[in-house]
C-alpha positions in Angstrom: 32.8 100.9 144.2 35.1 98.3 145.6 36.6 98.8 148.8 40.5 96.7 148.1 42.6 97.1 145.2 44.5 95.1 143.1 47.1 95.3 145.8 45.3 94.5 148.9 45.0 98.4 149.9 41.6 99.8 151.7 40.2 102.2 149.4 38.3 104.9 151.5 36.4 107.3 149.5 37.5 111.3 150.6 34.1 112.0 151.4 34.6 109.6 154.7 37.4 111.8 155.4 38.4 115.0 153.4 41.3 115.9 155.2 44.4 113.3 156.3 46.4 115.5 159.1 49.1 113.2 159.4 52.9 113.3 158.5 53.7 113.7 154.6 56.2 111.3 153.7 58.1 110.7 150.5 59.3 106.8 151.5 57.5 104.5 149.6 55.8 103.5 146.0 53.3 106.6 145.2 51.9 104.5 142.7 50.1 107.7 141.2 49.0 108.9 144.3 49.0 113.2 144.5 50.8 112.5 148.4 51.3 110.2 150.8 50.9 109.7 154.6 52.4 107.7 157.4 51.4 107.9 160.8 53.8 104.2 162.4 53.1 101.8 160.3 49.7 103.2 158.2 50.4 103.7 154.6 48.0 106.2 153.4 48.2 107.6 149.6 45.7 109.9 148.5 44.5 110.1 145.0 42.1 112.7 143.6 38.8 110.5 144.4 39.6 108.5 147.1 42.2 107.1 149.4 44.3 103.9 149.9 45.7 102.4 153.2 47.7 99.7 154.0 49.7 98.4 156.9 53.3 97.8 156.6 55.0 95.7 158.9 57.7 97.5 159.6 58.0 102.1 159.3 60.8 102.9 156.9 61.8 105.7 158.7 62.1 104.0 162.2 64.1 100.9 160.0 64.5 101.4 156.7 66.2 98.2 155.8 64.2 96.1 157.7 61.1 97.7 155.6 62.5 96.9 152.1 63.4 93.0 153.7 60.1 92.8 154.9 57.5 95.4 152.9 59.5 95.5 149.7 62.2 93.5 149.0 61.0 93.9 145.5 63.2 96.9 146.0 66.0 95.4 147.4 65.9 92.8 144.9 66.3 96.1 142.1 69.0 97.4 144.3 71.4 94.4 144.6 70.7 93.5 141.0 71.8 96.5 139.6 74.8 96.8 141.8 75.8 93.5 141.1 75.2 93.4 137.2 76.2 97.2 136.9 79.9 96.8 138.5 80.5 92.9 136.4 79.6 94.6 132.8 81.6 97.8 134.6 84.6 95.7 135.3 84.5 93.8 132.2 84.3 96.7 130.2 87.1 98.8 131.9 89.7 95.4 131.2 88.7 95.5 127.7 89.1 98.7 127.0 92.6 98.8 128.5 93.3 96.1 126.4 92.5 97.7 123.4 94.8 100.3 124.3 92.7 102.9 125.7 93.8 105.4 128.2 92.7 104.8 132.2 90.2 107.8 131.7 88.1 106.7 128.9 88.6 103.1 129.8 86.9 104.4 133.4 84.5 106.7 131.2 83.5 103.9 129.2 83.1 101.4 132.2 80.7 103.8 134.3 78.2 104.5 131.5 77.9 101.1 130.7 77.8 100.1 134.2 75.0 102.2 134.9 73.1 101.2 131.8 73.4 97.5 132.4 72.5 98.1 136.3 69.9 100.2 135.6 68.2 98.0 133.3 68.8 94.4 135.8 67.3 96.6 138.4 64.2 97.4 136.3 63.6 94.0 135.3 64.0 92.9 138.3 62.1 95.2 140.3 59.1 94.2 137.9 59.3 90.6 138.1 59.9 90.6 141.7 56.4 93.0 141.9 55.0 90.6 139.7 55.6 87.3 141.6 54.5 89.6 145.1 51.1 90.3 143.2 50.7 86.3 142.0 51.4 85.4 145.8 48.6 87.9 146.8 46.2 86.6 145.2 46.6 82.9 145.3 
């Protein structure tokens, strides 16, 4: 077995330790895991098998923004992508479909549906490119 994955975690077989007793957390990437564990800045996610740990620099419940600049600005890359691309194609939409003629409310209708499609699909895109560049950086 090899003891680091593909993403720089310690992978610690559950018959070293069969039980975590520390805090269940849902911040954070499960990444497939059944649960996860945080005890300050330890990452632990436990998978059927095994375990993975990791260190984050900062603990997303002590600082939570300082975690995504730090630990996963993949995420805050998503976030701001699809907040910025979602209210643009928002915006644009709403003006056009009031100059077509449309009333305010399907104009607005309109503009939030496809706001949140276009966002939601920057963010994705985003989020995977920005994990993919992390995971190139790792391993050069």
């Amino acid at each position: 077995m090899h003891y680091i994955d593909g993403d720089g975690n310690i992978i610690i077989p559950r018959s070293v330790r069969p039980i975590i007793d520390y805090d269940q957390t849902h911040l954070g990437d499960k990444k497939g895991a059944r649960r996860q564990f945080r005890s300050g800045n330890l990452h632990i996610r436990e998978y059927d098998n095994h375990y993975t740990v990791h260190r984050d620099k900062i603990d997303p419940r002590t600082d939570p923004l300082a975690h995504l600049l730090v630990d996963s600005p993949e995420y805050l890359i998503a976030i701001l992508s699809a907040v910025s691309v979602g209210s643009k194609v928002g915006n644009t939409v709403y003006k056009n479909r009031k100059t077509e003629g449309k009333n305010q409310g399907a104009a607005l209708s309109d503009a939030v549906m496809t706001g949140c499609i276009a966002g939601s699909a920057a963010g994705a895109v985003s989020c995977i490119a920005s994990s993919l560049i992390k995971k190139i950086k790792r391993s050069a």
